[in-house]
N, CA, C and O atoms as CSV, one atom per row, in Angstrom:
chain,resi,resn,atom,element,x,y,z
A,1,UNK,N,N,35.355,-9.662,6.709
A,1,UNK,CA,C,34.894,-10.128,7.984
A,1,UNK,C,C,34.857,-11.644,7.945
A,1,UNK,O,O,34.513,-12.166,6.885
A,2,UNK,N,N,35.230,-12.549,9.168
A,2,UNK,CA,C,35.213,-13.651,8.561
A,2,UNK,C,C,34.112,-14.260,9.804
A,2,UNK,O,O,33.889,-13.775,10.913
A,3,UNK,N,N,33.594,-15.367,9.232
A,3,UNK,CA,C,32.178,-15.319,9.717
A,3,UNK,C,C,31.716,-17.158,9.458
A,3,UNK,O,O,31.646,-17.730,8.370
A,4,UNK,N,N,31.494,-17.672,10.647
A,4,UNK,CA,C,31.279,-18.857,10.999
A,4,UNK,C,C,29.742,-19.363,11.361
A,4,UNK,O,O,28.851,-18.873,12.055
A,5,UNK,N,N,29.830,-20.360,10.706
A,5,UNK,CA,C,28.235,-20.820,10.473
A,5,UNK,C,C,28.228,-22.159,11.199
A,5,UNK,O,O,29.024,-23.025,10.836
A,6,UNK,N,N,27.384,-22.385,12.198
A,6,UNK,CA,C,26.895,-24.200,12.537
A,6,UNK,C,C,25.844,-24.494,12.058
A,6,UNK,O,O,25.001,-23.673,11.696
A,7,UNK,N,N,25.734,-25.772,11.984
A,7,UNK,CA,C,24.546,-26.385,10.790
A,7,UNK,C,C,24.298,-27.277,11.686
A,7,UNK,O,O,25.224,-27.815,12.293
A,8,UNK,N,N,23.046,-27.575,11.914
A,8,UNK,CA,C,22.157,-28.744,12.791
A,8,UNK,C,C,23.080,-29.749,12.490
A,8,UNK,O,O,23.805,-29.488,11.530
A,9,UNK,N,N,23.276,-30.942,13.100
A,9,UNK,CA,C,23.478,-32.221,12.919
A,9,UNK,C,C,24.576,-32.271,12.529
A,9,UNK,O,O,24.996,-33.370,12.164
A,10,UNK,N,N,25.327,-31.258,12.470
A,10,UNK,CA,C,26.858,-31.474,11.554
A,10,UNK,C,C,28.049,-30.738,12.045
A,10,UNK,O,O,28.252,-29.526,12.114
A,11,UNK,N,N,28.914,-31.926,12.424
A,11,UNK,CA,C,29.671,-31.769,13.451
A,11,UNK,C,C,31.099,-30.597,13.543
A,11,UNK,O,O,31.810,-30.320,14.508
A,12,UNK,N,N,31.144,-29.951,11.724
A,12,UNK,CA,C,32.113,-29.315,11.527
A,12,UNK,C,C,31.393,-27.876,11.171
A,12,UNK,O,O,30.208,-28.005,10.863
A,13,UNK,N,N,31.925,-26.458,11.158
A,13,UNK,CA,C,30.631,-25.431,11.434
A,13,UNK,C,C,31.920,-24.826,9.860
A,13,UNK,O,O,33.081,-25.178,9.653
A,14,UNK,N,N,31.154,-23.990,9.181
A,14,UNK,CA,C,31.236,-23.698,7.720
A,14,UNK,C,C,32.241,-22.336,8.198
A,14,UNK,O,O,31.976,-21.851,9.298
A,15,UNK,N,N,33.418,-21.696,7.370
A,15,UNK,CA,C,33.770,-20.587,7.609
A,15,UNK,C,C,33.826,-20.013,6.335
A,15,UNK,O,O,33.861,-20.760,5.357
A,16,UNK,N,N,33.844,-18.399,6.155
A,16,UNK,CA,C,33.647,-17.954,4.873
A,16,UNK,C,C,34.171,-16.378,5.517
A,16,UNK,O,O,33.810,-15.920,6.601
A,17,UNK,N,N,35.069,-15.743,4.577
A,17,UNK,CA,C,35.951,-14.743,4.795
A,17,UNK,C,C,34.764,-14.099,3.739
A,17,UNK,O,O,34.480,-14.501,2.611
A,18,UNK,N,N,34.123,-12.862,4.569
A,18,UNK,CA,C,33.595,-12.290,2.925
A,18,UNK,C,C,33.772,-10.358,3.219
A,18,UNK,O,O,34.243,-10.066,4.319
A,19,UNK,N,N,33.464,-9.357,2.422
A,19,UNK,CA,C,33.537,-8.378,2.628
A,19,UNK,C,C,32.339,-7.301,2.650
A,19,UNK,O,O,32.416,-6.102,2.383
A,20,UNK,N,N,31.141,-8.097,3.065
A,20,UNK,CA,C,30.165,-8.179,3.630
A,20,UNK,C,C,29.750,-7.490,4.609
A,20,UNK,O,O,29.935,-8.142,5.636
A,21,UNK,N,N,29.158,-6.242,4.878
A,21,UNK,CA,C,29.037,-5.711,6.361
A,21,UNK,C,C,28.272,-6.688,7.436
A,21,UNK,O,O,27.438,-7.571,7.235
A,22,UNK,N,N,28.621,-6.402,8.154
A,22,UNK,CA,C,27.702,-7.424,10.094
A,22,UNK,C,C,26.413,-6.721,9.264
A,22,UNK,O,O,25.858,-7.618,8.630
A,23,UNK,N,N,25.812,-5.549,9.071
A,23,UNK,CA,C,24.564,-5.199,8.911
A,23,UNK,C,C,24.064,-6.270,7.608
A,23,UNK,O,O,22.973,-6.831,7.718
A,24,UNK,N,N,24.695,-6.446,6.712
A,24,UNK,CA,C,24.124,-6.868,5.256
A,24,UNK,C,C,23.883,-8.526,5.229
A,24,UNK,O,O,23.023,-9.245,4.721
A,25,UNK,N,N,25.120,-8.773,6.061
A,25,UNK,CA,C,24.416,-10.191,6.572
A,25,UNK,C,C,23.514,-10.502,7.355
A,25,UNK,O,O,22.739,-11.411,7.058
A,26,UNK,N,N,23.410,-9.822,8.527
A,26,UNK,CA,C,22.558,-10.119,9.464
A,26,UNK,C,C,20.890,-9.892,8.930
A,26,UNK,O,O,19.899,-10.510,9.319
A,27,UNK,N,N,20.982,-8.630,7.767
A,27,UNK,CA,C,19.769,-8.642,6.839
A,27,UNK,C,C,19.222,-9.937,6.322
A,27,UNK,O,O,18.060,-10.328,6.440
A,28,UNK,N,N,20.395,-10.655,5.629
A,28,UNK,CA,C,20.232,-11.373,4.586
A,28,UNK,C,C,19.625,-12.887,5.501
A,28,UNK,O,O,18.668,-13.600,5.200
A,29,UNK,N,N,20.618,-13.025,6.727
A,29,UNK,CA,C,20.084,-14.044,7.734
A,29,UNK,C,C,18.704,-14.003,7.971
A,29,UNK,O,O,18.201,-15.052,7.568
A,30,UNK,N,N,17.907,-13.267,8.435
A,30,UNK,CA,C,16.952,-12.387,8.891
A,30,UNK,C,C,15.972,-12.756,7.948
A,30,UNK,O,O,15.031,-13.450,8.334
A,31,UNK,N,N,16.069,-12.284,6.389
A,31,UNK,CA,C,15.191,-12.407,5.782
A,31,UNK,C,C,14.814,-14.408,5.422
A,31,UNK,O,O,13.776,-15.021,5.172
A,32,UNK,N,N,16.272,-14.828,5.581
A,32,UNK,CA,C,16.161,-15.982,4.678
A,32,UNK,C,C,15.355,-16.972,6.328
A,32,UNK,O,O,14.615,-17.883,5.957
A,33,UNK,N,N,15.439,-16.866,7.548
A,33,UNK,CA,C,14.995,-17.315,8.649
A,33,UNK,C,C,13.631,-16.889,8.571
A,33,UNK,O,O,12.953,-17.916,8.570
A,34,UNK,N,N,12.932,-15.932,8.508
A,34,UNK,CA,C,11.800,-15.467,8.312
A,34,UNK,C,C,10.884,-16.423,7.371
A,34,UNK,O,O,9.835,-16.987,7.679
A,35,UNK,N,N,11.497,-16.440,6.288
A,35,UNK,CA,C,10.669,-16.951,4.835
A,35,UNK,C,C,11.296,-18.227,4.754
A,35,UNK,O,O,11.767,-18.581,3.673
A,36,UNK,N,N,11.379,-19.116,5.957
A,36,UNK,CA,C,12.107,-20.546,5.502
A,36,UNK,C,C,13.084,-20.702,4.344
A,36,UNK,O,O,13.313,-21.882,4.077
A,37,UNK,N,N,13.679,-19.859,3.635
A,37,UNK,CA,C,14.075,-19.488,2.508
A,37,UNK,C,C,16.046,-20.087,2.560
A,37,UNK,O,O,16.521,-21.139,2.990
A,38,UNK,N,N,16.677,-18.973,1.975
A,38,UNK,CA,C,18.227,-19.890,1.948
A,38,UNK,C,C,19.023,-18.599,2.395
A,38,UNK,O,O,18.740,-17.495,1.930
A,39,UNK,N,N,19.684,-18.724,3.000
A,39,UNK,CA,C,20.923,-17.781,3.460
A,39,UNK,C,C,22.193,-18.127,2.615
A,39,UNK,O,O,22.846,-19.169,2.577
A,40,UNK,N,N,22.375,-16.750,1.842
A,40,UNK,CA,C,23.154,-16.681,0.648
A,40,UNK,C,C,24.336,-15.635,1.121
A,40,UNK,O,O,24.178,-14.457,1.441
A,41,UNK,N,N,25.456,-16.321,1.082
A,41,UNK,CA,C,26.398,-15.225,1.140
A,41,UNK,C,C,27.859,-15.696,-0.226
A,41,UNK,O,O,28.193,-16.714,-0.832
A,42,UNK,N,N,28.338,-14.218,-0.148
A,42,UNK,CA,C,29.411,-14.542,-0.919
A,42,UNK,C,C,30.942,-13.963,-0.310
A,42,UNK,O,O,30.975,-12.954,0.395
A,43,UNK,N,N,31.921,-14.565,-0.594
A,43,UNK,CA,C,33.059,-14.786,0.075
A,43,UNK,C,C,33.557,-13.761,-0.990
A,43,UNK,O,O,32.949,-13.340,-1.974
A,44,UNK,N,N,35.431,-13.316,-0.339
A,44,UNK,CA,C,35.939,-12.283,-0.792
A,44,UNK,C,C,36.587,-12.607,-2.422
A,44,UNK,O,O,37.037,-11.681,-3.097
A,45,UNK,N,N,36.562,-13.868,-2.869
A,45,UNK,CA,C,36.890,-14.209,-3.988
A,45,UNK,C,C,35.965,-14.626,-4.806
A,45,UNK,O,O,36.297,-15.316,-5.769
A,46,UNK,N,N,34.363,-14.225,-4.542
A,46,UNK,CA,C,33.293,-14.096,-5.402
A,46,UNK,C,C,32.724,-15.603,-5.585
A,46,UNK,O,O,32.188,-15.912,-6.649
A,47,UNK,N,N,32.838,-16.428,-4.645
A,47,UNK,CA,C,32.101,-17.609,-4.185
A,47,UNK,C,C,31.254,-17.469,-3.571
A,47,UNK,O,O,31.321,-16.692,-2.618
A,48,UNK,N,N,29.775,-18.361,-3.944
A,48,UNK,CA,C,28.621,-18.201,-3.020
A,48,UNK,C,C,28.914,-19.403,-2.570
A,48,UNK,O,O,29.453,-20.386,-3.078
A,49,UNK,N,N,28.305,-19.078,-1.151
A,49,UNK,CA,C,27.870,-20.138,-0.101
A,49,UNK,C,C,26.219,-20.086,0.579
A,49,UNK,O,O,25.892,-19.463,1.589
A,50,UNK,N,N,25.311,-20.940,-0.309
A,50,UNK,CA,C,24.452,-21.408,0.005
A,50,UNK,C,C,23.896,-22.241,1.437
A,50,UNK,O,O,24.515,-23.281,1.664
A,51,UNK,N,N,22.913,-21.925,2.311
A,51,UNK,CA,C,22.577,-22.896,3.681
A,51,UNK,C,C,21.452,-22.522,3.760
A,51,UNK,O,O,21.092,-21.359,3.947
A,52,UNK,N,N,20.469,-23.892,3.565
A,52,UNK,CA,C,19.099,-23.824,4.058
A,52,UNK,C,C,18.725,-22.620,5.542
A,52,UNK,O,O,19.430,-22.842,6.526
A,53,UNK,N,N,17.737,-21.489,5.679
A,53,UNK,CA,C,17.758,-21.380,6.653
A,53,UNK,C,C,17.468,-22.755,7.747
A,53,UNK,O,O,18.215,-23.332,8.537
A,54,UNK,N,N,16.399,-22.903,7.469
A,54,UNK,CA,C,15.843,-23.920,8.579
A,54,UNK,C,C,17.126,-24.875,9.426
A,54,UNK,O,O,16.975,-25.453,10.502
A,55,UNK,N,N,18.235,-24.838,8.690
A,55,UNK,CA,C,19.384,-25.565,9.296
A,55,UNK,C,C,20.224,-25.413,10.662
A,55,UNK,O,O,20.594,-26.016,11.670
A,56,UNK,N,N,20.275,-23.784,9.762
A,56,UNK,CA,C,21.295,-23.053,10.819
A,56,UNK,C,C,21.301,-22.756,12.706
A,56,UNK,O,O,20.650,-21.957,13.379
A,57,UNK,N,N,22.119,-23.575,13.019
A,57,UNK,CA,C,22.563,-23.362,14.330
A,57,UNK,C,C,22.870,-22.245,14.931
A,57,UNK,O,O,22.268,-21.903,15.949
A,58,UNK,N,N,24.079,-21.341,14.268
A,58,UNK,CA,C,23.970,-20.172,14.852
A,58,UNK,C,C,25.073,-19.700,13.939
A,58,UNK,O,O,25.625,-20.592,13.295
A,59,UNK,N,N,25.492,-18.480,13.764
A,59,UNK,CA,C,25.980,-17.625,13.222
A,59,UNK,C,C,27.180,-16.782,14.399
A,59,UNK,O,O,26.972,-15.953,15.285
A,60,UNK,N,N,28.100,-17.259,14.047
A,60,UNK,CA,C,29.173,-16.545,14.576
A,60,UNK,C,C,30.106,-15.306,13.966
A,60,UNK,O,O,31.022,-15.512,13.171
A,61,UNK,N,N,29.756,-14.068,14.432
A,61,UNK,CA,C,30.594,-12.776,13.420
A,61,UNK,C,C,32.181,-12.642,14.053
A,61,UNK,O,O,32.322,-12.987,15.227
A,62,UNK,N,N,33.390,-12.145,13.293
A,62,UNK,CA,C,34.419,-12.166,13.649
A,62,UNK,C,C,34.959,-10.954,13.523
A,62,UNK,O,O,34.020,-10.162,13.601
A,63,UNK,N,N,36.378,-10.135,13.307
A,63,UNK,CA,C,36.302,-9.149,12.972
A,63,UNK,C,C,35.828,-8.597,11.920
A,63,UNK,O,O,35.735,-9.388,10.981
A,64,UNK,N,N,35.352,-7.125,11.616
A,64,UNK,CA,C,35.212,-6.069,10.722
A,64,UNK,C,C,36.814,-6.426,9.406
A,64,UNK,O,O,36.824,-6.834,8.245
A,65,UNK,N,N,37.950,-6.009,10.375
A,65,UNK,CA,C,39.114,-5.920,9.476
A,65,UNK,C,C,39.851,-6.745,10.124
A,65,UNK,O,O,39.922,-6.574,11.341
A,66,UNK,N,N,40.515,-7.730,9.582
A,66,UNK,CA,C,40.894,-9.156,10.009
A,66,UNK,C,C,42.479,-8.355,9.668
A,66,UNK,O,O,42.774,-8.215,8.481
A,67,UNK,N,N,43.414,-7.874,10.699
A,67,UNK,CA,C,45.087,-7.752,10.786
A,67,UNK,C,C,45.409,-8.534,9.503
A,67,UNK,O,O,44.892,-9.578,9.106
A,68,UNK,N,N,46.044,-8.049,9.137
A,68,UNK,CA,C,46.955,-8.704,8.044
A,68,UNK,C,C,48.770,-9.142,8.288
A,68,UNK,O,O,49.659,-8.344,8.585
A,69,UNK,N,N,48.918,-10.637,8.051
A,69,UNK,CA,C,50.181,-10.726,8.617
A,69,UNK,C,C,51.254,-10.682,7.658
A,69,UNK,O,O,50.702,-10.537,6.568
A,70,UNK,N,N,52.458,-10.730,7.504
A,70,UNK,CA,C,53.448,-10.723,6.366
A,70,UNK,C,C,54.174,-9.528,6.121
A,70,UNK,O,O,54.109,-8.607,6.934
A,71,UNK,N,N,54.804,-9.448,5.172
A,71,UNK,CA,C,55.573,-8.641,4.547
A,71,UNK,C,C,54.669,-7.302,3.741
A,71,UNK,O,O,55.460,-6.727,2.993
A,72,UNK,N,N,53.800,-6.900,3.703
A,72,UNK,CA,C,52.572,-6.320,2.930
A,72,UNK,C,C,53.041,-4.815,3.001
A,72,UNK,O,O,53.370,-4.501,4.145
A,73,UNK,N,N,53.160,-3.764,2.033
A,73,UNK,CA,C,53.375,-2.903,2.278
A,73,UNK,C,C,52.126,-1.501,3.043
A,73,UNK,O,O,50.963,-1.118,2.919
A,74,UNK,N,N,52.937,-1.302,3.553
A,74,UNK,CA,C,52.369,-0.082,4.920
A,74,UNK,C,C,51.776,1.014,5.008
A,74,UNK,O,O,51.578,1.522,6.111
């Protein structure tokens, strides 16, 4: 799912491809907004991406299964 983040004051908004359900993030948002705490996610090649809650602007979800383009077998 690929999934777009804005950050107060900062003019470029974060993107992160991860394989993550809409439910498991929106948990993880949730908890870390609640408890002033950090919204932790990890991307499909096992990178975390760290963001203060208190920052976050807003959270944009994209598709579930992002089409795949190319030659890829069928």
């Amino acid at each position: 799912m690929d999934i777009k983040i804005g950050i107060e004051n900062v003019n470029r908004e974060l993107g992160i491809e991860t394989d993550q359900t809409r439910d498991e993030v929106t948990a993880a948002l949730k908890e870390a907004l609640s408890n002033d705490g950090v919204f932790t996610l990890t991307d499909s090649k096992g990178r975390q991406l760290v963001v203060p809650g208190a920052k976050i602007a807003y959270v944009e979800f994209g598709e579930e299964h992002a089409r795949q383009v190319g030659f890829g077998t069928i």
